[in-house]
C-alpha positions in Angstrom: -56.9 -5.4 -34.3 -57.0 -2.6 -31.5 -55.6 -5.1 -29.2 -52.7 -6.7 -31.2 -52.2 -2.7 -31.9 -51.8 -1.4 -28.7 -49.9 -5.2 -27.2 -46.8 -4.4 -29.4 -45.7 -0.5 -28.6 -46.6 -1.9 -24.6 -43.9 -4.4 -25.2 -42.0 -2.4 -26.9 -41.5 0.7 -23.9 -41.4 -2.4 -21.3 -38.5 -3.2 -22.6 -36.8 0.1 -23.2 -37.7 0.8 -19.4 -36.8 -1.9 -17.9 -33.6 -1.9 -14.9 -30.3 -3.2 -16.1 -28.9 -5.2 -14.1 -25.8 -3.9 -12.1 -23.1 -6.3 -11.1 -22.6 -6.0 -7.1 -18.5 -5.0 -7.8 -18.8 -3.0 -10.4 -19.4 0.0 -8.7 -16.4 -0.8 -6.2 -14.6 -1.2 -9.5 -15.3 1.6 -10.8 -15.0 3.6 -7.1 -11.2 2.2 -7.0 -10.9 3.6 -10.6 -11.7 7.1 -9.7 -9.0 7.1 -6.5 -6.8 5.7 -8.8 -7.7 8.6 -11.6 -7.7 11.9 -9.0 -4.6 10.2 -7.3 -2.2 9.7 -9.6 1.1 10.0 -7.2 -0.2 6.5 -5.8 2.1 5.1 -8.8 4.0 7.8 -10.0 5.9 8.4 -6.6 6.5 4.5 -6.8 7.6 4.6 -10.3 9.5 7.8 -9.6 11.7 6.5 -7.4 11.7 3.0 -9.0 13.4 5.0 -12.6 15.6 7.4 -10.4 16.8 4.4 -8.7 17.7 2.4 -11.8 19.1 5.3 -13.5 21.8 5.9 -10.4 22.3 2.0 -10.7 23.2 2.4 -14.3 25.5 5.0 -13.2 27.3 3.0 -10.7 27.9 0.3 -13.1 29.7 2.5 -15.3 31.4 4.1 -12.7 32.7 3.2 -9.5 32.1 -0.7 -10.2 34.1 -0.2 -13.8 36.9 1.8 -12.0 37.8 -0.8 -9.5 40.5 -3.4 -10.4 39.0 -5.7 -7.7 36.8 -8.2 -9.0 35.6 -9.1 -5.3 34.6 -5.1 -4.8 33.1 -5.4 -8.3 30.7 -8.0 -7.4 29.9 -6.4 -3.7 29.4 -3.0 -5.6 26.6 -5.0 -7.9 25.0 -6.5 -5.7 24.7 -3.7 -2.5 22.2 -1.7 -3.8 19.4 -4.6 -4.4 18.3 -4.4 -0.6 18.5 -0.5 -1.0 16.1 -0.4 -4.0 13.6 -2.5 -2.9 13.8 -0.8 0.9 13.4 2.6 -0.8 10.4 1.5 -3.5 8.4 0.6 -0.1 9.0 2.8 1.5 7.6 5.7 -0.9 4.8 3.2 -0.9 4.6 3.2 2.7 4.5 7.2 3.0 2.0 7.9 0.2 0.0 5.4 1.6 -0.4 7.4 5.2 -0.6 10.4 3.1 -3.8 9.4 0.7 -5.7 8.2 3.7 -5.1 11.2 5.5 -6.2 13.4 2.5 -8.8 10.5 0.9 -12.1 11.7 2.4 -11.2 15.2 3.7 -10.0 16.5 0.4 -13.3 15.8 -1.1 -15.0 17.7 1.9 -12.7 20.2 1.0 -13.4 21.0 -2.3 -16.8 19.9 -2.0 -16.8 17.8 -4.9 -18.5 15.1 -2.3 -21.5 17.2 -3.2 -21.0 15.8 -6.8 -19.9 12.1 -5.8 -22.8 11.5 -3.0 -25.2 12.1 -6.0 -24.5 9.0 -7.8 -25.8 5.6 -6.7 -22.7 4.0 -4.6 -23.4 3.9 -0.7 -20.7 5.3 1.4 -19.2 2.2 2.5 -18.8 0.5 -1.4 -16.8 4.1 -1.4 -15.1 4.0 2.0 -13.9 0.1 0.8 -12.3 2.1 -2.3 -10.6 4.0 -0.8 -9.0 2.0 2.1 -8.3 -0.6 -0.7 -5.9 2.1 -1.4 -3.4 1.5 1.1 -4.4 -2.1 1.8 -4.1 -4.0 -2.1 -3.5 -1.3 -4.6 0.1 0.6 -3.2 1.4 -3.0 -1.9 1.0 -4.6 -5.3 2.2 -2.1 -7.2 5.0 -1.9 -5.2 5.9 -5.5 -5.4 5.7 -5.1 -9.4 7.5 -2.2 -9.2 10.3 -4.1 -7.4 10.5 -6.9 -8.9 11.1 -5.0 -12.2 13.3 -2.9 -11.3 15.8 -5.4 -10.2 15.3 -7.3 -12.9 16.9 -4.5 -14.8 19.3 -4.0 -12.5 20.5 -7.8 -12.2 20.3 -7.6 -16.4 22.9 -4.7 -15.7 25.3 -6.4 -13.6 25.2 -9.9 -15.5 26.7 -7.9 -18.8 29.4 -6.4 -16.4 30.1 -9.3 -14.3 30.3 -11.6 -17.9 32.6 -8.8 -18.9 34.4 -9.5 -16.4 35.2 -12.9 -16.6 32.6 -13.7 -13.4 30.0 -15.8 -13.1 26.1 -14.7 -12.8 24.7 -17.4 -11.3 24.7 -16.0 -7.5 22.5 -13.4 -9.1 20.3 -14.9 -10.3 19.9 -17.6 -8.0 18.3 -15.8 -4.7 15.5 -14.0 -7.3 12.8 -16.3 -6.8 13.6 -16.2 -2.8 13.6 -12.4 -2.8 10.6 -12.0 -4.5 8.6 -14.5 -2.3 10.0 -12.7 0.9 8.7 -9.5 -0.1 5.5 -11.0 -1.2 5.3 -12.3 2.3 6.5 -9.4 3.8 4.2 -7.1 1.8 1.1 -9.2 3.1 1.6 -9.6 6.6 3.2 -6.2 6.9 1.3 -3.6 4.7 -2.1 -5.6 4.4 -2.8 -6.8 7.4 -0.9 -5.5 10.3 -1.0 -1.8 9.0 -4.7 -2.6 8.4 -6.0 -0.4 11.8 -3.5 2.4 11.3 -4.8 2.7 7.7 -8.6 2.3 8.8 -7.9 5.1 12.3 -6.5 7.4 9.3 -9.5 7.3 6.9 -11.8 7.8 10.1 -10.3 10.8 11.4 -10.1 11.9 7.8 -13.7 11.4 7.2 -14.1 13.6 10.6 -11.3 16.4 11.1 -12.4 20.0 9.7 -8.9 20.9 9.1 -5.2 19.6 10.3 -6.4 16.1 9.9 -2.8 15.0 10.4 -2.2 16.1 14.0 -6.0 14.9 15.1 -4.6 11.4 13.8 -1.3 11.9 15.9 -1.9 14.1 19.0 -4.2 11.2 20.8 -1.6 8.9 20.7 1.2 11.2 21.5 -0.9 12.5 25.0 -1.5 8.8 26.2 1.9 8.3 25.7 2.7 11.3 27.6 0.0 11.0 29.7 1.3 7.4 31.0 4.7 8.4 31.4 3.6 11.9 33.4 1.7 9.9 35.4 3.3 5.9 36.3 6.7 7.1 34.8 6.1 3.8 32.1 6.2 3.7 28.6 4.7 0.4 28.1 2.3 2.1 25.4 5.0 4.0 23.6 6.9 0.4 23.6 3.5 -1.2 22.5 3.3 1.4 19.4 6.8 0.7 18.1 6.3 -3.0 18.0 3.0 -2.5 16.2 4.6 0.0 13.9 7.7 -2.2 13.5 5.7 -4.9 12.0 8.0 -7.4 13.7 5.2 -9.9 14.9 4.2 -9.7 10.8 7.8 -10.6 10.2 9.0 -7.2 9.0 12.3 -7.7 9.5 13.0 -9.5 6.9 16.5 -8.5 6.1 19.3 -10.6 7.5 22.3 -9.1 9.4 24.0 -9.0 6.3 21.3 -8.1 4.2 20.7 -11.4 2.4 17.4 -12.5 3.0 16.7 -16.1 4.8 13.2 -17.3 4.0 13.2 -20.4 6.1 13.9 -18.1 9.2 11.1 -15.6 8.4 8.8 -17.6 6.1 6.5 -18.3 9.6 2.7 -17.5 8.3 1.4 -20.1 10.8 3.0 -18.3 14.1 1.8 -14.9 12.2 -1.7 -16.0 12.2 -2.1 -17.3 15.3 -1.1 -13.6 16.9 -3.7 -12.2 18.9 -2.3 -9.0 17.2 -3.8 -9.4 14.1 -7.0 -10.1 14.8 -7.1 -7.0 17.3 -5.7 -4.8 15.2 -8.4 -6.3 12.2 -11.1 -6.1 14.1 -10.3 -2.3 14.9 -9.9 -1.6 11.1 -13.3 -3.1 11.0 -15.0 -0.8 13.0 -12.9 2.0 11.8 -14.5 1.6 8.3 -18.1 1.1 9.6 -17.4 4.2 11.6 -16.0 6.0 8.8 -19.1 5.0 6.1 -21.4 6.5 9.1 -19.6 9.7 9.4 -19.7 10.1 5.5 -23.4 10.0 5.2 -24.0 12.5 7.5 -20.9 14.7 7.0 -21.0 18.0 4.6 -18.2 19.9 2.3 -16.3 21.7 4.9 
């Protein structure tokens, strides 16, 4: 009886206590979650200007493109401002992206909440990987969505004008599948993997600067490129910084010279891959981000 007695409440706190079991992504989940929570202008700047940009379409379409007798200016007027949008809805996305990996780790030095969030159980690079997801997935994806729907409205705003007008939509709607690969490409080459080392050298010296994080992630650049030209009277490395911030090799020109978009002329992943480039400029990101978990498990509030 005593044994049966004493077998059952054994079983039953064996239970209670034992581990659950923690999926390995769900606390890199849940760290991109938080980012996403104390960050909120990662989408609202995109959406901002996304809204503000569709609103001065509407505009237009009730203005300047109604005003005009011209049919052929009517139809140029409707379909400038496509390359516009989508150049300015990136380009938000670009800045706020160099912006949040700047302030990603040194704000939370700053206000020593990292005090708070080294406490629970995620190990600094499951965190670091968060955070440079950031820049890398979140902001380029969101920014293709955001793009994609806002000329959606826009073309929907310009097919009931040109249909008022006696025109035909189909050269509207035609390119929108084109478009929309091309900045998929562009989005992937460009802002995942070629900006991949600028994003990871801006989380380390983030992780690392006690204050003025922006110059210590500009000045060293700035003096080599002094530097050389002070010294051979070159500027091979200030050439060598344009074409790696140009994203040309990731074919980031992707606008034609009359700002239709030709995706058998840029559509080249095969020539992209192949450039020593990218797997340079990856496997800096790479120890970047090993660099930057180390200095996070050793560094303090500031």
């Amino acid at each position: 009886m005593n044994t049966q007695s004493n077998a059952i409440p054994w079983s039953v706190d064996a239970q209670r206590i034992a581990p659950t079991v923690i999926s390995a992504t769900r606390p890199f989940y849940w760290s991109v979650r938080r980012e996403l929570w104390e960050n909120r202008s990662v989408y609202i700047a995109p959406l901002a200007v996304a809204a503000v940009t569709v609103f001065g379409y509407l505009i237009a379409t009730m203005g300047y493109v109604m005003s005009t007798a011209n049919l052929a200016q009517r139809r140029a007027a409707l379909e400038g401002p496509y390359s516009f949008a989508m150049g300015l809805i990136m380009g938000t996305a670009f800045i706020v992206s160099i912006f949040y990996s700047l302030e990603a780790l040194h704000g939370e030095r700053r206000d020593r909440s990292i005090l708070f969030w080294k406490s629970m159980p995620v190990s600094d690079l499951v965190v670091v990987l968060s955070k440079a997801s950031i820049p890398l997935i979140v902001l380029p994806l969101l920014s293709f969505a955001t793009v994609v729907v806002a000329e959606l409205i826009m073309l929907s705003l310009a097919s009931v004008v040109l249909m008022g007008s006696g025109l035909s939509v189909a050269t509207l709607w035609t390119p929108v599948f084109q478009m929309s690969l091309m900045l998929l490409y562009h989005l992937v080459t460009v802002h995942m993997l070629w900006y991949a080392p600028m994003y990871g050298w801006l989380l380390l010296v983030s992780s690392w600067a006690r204050r003025a994080a922006f110059l210590w992630a500009a000045l060293p650049w700035l003096a080599i490129g002094v530097v050389e030209k002070i010294a051979f009277n070159t500027t091979h490395f200030a050439a060598w910084a344009g074409y790696r911030f140009s994203g040309d090799a990731a074919g980031g020109s992707f606008m034609g010279d009359n700002g239709s978009m030709d995706p058998l002329m840029h559509l080249t992943p095969g020539k992209f891959l192949i450039t020593p480039g990218l797997w340079i400029g990856l496997a800096f990101f790479a120890a970047c981000i090993i660099a930057t978990a180390r200095l996070r498990r050793y560094q303090g509030p500031i």
